[in-house]
Backbone as ProteinMPNN parsed JSONL, in Angstrom:
{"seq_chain_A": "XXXXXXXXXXXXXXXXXXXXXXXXXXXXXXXXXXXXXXXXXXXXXXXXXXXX", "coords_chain_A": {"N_chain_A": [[116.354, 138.595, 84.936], [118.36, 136.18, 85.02], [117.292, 134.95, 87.367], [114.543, 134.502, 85.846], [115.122, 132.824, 84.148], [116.374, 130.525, 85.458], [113.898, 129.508, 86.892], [112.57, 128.359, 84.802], [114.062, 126.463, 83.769], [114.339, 123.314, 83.485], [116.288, 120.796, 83.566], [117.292, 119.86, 86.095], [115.397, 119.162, 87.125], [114.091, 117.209, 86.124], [116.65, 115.09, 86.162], [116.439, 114.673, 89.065], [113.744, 113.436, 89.029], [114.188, 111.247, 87.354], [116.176, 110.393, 89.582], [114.417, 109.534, 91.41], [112.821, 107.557, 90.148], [114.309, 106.008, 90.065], [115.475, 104.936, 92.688], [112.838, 104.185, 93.86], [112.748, 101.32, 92.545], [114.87, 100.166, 93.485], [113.973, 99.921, 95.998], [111.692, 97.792, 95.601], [112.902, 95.991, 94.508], [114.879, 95.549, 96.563], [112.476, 94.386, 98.327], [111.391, 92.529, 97.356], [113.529, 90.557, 96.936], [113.969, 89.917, 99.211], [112.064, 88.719, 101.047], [111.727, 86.701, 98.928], [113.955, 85.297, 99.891], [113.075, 84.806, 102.319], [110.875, 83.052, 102.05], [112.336, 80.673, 100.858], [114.117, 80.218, 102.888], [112.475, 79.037, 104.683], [111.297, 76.865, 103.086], [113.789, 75.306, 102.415], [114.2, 74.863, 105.441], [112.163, 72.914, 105.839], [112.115, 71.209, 104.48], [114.889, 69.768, 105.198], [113.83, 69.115, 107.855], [112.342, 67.767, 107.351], [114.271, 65.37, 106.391], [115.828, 64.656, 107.942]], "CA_chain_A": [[116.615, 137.794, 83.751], [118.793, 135.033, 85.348], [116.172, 134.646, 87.939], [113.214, 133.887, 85.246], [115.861, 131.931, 82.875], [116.728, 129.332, 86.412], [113.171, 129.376, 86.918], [112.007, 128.0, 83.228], [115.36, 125.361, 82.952], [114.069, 122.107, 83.879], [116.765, 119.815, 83.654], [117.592, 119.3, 87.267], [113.805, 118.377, 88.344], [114.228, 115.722, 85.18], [117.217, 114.549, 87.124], [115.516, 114.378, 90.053], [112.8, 112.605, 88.676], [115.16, 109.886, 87.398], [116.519, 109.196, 90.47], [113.303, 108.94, 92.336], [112.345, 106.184, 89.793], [115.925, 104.861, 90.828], [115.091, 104.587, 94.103], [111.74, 103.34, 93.771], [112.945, 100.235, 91.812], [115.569, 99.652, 93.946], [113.367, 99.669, 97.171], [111.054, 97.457, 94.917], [113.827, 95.334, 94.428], [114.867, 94.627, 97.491], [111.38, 93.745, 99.01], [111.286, 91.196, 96.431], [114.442, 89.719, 97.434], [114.033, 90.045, 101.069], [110.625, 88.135, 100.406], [111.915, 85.795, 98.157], [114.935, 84.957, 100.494], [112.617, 84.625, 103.499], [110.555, 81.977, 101.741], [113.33, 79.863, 100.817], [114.736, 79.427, 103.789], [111.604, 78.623, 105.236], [111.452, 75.433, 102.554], [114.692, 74.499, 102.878], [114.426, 74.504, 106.428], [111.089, 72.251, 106.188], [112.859, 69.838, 103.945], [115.966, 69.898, 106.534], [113.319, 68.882, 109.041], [111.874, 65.984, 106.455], [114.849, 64.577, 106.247], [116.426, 64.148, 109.591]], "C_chain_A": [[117.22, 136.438, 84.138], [117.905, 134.462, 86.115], [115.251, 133.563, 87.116], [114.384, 132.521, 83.962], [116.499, 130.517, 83.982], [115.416, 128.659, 86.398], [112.408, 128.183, 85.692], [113.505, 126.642, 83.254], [114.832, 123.942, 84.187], [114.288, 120.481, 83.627], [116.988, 119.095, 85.007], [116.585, 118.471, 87.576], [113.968, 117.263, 87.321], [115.532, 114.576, 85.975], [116.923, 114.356, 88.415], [114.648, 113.651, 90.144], [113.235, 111.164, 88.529], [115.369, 108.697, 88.524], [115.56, 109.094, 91.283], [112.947, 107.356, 91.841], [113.596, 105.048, 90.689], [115.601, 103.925, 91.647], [114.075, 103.919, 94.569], [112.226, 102.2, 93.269], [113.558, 99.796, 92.848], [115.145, 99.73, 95.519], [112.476, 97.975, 96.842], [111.969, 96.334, 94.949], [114.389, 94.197, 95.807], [113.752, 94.109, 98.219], [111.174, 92.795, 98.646], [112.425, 90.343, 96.659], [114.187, 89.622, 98.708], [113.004, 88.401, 101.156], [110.952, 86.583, 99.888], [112.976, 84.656, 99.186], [114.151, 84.373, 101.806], [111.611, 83.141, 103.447], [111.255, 80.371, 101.355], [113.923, 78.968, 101.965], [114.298, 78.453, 104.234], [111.359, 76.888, 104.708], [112.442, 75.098, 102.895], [115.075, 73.896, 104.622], [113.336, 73.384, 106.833], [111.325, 70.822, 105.323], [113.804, 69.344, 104.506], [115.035, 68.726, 107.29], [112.76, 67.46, 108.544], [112.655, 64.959, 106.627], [115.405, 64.276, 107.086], [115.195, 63.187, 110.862]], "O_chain_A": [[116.66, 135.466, 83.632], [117.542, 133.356, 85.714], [115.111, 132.366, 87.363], [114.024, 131.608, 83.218], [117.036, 129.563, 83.419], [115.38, 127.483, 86.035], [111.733, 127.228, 86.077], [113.518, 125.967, 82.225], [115.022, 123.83, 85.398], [113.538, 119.51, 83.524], [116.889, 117.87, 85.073], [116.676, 117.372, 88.122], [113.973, 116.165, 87.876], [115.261, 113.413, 86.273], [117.581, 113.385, 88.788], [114.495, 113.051, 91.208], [112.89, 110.192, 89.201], [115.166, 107.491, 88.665], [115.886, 108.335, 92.196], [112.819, 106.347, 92.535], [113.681, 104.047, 91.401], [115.463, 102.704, 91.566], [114.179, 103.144, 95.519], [111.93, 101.578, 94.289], [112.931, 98.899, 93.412], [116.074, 99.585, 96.314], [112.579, 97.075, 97.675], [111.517, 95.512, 95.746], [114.382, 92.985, 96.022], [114.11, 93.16, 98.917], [110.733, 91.941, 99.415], [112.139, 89.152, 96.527], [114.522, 88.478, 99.013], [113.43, 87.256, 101.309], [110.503, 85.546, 100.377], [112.791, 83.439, 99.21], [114.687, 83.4, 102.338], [111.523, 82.331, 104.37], [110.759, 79.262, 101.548], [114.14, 77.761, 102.075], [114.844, 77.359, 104.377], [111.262, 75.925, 105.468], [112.356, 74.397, 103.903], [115.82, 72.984, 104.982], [113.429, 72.885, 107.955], [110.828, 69.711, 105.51], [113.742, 68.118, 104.41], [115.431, 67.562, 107.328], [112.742, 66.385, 109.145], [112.241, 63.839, 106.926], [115.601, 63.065, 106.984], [115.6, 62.846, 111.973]]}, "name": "protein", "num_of_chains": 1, "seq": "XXXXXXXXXXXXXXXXXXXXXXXXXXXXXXXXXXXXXXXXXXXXXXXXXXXX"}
C-alpha cells in the first residue's frame, strides 16, 4: 500500500522537472552573456586600436 501510494505521488518528479528548466535557462543564460561579453571586448578593443 505505501509502496503503490509513493509510486503514483508525483510531486517530486514535478520538482525535478522545475529545476531542470532552472538549469537549462541558466546555462542558456550564461552562454549568452559569455558571448555577448566576448564580442564587446573585441569592439572596444578595435576602437582602442582606432584611436591610438
Amino acid at each position: 500500500m505505501l509502496f503503490k501510494r509513493f509510486l503514483q505521488d508525483e510531486s517530486g518528479a514535478t520538482a525535478i522537472e522545475y529545476g531542470l528548466i532552472a538549469g537549462l535557462i541558466a546555462v542558456v543564460i550564461i552562454a549568452a552573456v559569455k558571448t555577448t561579453g566576448s564580442r564587446l571586448s573585441t569592439k572596444f578593443q578595435a576602437v582602442s586600436n582606432n584611436l591610438t
